[in-house]
N, C-alpha and C positions, 0 to 999 in steps of 0.2 A: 579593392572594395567590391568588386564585381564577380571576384572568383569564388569567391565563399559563396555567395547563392545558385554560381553554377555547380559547386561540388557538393550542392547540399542537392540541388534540382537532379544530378545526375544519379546520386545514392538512390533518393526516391525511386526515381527510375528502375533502379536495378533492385531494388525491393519487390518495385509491381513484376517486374517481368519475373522474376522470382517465383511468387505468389501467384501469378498468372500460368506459369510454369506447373508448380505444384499442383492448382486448381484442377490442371488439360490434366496432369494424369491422373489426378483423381478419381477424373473423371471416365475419362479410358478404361483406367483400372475397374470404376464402378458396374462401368458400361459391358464391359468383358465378361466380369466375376457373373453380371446377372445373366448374360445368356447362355453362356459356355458350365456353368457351373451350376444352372437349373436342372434338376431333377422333377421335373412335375409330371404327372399322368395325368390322361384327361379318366374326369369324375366322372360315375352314372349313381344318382341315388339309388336310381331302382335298382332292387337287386336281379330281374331276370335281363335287365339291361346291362347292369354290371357282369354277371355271367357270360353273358354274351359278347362283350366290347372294353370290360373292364380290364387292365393292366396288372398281372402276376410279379412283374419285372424283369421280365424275358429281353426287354429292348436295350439292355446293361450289355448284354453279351452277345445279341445276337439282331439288334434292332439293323432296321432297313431305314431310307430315308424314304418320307411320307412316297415323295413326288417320284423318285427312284423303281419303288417298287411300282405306282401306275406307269409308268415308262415301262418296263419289262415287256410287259405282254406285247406292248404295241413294236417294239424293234424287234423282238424274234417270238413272231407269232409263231416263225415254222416250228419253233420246239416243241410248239402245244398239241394236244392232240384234236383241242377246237378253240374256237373265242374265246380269248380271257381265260382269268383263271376260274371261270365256271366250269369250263370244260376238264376241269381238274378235280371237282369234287365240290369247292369252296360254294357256299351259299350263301346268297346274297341278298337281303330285303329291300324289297323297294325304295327307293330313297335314297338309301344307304351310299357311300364309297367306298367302304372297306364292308370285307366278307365276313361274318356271324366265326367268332373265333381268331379275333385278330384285334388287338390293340395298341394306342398310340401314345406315345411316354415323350414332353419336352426332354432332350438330356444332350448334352454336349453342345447347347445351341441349335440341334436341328430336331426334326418332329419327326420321330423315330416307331415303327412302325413292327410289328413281331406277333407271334402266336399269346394265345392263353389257351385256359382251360376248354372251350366250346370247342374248338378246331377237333376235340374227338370225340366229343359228349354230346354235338348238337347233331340231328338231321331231318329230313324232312319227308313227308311221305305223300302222294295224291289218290285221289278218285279214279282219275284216268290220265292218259298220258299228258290233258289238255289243260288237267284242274290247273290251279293256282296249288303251289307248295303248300302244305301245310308245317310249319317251322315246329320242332319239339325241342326244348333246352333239354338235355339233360340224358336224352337216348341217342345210340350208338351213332358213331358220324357216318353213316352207312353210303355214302359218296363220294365223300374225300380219299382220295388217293394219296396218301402221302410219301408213297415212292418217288409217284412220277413228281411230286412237286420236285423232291430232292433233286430227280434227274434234271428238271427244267431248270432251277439254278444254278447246277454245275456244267450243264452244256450253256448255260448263255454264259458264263463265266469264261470258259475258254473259248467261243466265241471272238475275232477279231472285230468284231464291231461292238463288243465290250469295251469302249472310251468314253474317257470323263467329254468329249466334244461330239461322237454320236448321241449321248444320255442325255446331254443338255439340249441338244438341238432336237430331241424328242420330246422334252418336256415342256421347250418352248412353241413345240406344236400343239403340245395336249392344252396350251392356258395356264402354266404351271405358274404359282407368282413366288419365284424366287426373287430375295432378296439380294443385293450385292454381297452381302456376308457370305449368305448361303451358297450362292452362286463359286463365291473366290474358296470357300471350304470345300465343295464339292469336286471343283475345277481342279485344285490344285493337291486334295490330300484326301477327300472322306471316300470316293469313288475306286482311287488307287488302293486302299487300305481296303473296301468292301471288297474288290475284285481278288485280294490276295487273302482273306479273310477264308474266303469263297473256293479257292483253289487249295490252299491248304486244306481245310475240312474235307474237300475231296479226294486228295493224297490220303488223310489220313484214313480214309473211309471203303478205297478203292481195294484192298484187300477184300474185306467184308463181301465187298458189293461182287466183284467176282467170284466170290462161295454161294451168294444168292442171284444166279444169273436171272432167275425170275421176278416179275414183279410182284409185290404184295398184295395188289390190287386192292379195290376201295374197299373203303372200312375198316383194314387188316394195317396190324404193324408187325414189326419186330419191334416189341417192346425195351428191349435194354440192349443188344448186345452192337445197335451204334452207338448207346449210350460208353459201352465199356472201353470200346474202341475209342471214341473220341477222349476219355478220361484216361487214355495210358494204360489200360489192362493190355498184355500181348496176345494177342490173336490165336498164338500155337500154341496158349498155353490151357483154352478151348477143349473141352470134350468136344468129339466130332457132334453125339448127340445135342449139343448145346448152342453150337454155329446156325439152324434154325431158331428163330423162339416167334414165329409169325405168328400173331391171335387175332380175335377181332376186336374190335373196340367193344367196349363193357357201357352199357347204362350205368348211370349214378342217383338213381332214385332212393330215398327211403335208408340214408346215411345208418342213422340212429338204429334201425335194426340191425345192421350191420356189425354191429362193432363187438369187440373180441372174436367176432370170426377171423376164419383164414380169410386174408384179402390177396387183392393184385389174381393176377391172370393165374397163379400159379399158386395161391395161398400161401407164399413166403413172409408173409407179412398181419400181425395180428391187431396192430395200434391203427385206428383212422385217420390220424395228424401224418404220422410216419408216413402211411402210403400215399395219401394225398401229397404231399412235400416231395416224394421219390416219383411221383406221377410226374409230379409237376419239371424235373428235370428233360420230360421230354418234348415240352415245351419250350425249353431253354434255358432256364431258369436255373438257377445256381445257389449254393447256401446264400452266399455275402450277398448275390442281386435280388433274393428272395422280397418282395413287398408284402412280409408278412400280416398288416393290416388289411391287406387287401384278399388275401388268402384266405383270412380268418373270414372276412365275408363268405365269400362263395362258401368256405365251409360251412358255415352255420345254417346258411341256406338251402345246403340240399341234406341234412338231417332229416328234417322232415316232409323234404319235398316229394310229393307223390305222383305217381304215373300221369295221367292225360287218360279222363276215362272213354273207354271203348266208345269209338261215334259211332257206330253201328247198332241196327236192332239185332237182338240179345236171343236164342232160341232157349227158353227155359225149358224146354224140354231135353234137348242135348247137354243143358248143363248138368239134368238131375242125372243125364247116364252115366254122365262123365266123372258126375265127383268121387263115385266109390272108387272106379279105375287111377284117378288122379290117387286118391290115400292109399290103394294096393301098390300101387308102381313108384309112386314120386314126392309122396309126404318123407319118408325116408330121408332125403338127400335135401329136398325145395321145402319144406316146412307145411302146417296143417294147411295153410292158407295161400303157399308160394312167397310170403311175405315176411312172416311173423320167426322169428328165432333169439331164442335167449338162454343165457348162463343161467341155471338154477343154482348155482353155487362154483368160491374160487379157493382153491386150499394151496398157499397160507388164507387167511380170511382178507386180505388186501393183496390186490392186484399187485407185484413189484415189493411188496413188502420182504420178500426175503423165499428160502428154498426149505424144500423138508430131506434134514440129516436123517432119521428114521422113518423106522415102519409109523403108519397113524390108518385110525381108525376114523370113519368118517361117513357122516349121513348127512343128503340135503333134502327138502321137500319142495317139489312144485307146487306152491300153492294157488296158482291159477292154470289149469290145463286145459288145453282144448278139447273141446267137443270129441268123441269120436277116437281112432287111435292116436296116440301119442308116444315118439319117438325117443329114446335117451342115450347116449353113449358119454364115455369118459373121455377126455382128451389128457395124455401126461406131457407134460412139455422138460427135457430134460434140461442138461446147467448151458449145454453147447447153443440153446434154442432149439435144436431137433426135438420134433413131437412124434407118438404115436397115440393109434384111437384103441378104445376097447369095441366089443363087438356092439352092434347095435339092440338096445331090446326094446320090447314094443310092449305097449299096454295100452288096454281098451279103454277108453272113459266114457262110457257111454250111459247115462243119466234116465233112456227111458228104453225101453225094450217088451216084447210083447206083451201089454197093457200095463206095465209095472216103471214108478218114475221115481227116482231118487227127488224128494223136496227142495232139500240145499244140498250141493255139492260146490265146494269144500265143506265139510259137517264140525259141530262144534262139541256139545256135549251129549247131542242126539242123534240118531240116524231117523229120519223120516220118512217111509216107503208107503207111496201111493198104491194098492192094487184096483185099479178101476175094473175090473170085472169082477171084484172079490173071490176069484179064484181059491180054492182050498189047498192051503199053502204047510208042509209035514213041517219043514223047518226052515230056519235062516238060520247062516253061516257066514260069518264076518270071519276072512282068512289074510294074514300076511304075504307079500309075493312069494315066501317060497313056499304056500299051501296052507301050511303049518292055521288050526283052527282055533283062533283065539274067542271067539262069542260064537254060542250055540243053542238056538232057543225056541219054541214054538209057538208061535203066534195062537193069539185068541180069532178063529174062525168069526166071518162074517164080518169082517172090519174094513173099510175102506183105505184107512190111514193105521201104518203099523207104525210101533216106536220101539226103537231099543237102544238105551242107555249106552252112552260109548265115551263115554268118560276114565273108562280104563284103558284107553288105547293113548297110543303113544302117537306125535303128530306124525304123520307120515300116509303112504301110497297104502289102501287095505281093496280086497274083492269083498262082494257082497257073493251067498250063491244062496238060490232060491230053489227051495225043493217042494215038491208035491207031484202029484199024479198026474204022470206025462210032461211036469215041468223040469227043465235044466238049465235052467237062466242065471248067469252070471250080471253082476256089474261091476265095474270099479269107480270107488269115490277117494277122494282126498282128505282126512283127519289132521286138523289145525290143530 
């Protein structure tokens, strides 16, 4: 009578532990999958905040642990060349605990720590040696050394006081609040793995580095050719010329004018995603670890992000001397304005849409030029991607000239010529660029405002030439 309710009281039993069983790893399992298998970067709304602090996904492949990397400095401060890694270049805003160019990614369970885009974009400049920094997103990282960082890594890396029990007892100096997870992950496997991470990349790098016995010094990288090294390209297989590639870091202001130009240090490169995305590998960043969301930010934001205007008083006097010299010398190569450059035209008529099998014939028209000379050349780009330029030619757009003012330029179905001294004027000559005199006609004497009908002109680049006694004045306007 009594064994049935104890073999039914036992079953229960072994139901709950069961169920209790199942529960525990549930929950385990739950508890694991969210830390270990979190991917999250920390957010900045702001976008100069995000530029600055925001996570590319560089921490996939190349992240540091938060507490790890503050530990560095303080155990082999001898590697530095001063305090901290300020003495290295990195910069640092008040407040702050990571340096302008360095962002933090949860992943793998720990708060992982790596470059972005700022680390070459950002830097600072002062008054005097005493000012306060003044921080610029966006212009050359004119400080940062990023050799010497490399070297500082890879000497504390071979380093014998490189151990997971000196790093911890350094972090437990600094306040660090590791967890017991963090603690038994770092103790026992993230520290061993970073140390060897660390050594290999400098094995693989250590060729390289003895062709460049010099340092880059700040501001300066070699652009790719660690990149090629650490990606498997062979070393010997190098043009001797190509073993250098040291430049300086490039400002990234004012994207959007940018674009179909030659890009990258060396204009290998014509697309703005493309070389952004190739940039970004020297960050660390890799196709698969790419955070493309987060990319497409910063992109979007330096399109039309613009310089930081001059904080100094301005000499307008030395600007007027300056500007003809600037159009004689440097409009040519830097644009009317240092700024301003564009496609007048792309043949096929869509970018990528396909290649030209034959000869073609082909005309585009600026229809808004600047002021003053204006620059054009042809760029062909062949099927390999190799380009060549045509010669450059130059043409005057100049709208008023002595006492005489084009009314509208681009013109429509009239030409409009102001002469404000009424000058006695034999003829106008409305000429094509190769001379060639398509309108030729004589003004009615005593008129302030002349007109001549130019409806027979075809849209495009025409000279005006203005003749009479002692005059020889040319202009060039634009026909829509």
């Amino acid at each position: 009578m009594t064994s049935e309710p104890r073999r039914h009281a036992g079953q229960v039993s072994a139901v709950l532990a069961v169920m209790l069983l199942v529960v525990t790893v549930v929950g385990v399992a739950s508890y694991l999958a969210g830390r270990f298998l979190t991917d999250a970067p920390v957010e900045h709304a702001d976008p100069v905040e995000h530029f600055k602090y925001g996570s590319l996904g560089s921490e996939h492949e190349f992240g540091m642990p938060y507490w790890v990397w503050r530990a560095l400095p303080e155990l082999f401060a001898d590697k530095l060349p001063g305090k901290g890694y300020q003495s290295l270049g990195f910069i640092f805003e008040r407040g702050r605990d990571l340096p302008v160019g360095m962002s933090k990614r949860r992943y793998l369970g720990l708060d992982l720590v790596w470059l972005n885009c700022a680390f070459c974009h950002t830097g600072s400049v002062r008054d005097t040696p005493q000012s306060e920094p003044w921080i610029v997103p966006a212009m050359p990282a004119n400080t940062f050394d990023f050799r010497r960082f490399i070297d500082f890594l890879f000497d504390a890396a071979v380093d014998p006081r490189f151990t997971p029990h000196r790093i911890l007892l350094e972090i437990d100096r600094m306040g660090g609040d590791l967890d017991i997870v963090d603690r038994l992950v770092l103790r026992y496997y993230g520290l061993y793995y970073m140390r060897e991470r660390i050594l290999s990349l400098r094995a693989r790098l250590q060729p390289l580095r003895q062709l460049q016995p010099e340092q880059w010094g700040p501001g300066r990288v070699d652009t790719f050719n660690p990149l090629k090294v650490y990606l498997g390209f062979p070393l010997d297989k190098l043009p001797e010329r190509e073993l250098v590639g040291t430049t300086d870091f490039p400002s990234i202001w004012n994207q959007e004018k940018r674009r179909r130009m030659h890009l990258h240090w060396d204009g290998n490169n014509s697309s703005l995603e493309e070389r952004n995305r190739s940039a970004a590998l020297g960050a660390g960043v890799t196709p698969p670890t790419l955070d493309r969301a987060n990319m497409k930010r910063v992109e979007d934001w330096i399109l039309t992000l613009a310089p930081p205007p001059y904080p100094y008083p301005i000499d307008r006097g030395l600007v007027a001397k300056g500007a003809p010299i600037y159009k004689t010398y440097c409009a040519d190569c830097h644009g009317a304005d240092g700024q301003n450059f564009s496609a007048i035209g792309v043949l096929p008529d869509k970018a990528g849409a396909g290649v030209l099998t034959a000869s073609s014939k082909y005309d585009f028209t600026d229809f808004d030029p600047p002021e003053g000379k204006d620059y054009y050349r042809i760029r062909q780009v062949d099927r390999d991607g190799r380009y060549s330029w045509s010669p450059i030619l130059e043409f005057s757009m100049t709208s008023t000239i002595h006492g005489f003012h084009l009314q509208t330029n681009p013109v429509l179905a009239e030409i409009r010529l102001m002469n404000y001294d009424q000058v006695f004027i034999q003829r106008l000559q409305v000429m094509d660029i190769s001379g060639r005199v398509l309108i030729d006609e004589a003004p009615a004497s005593g008129n302030s405002l002349l007109k001549i009908n130019s409806g027979s002109l075809r849209p495009g680049y025409y000279l005006m030439r203005i003749v009479g006694s002692g005059i020889g004045t040319t202009l060039g306007f634009v026909k829509l």
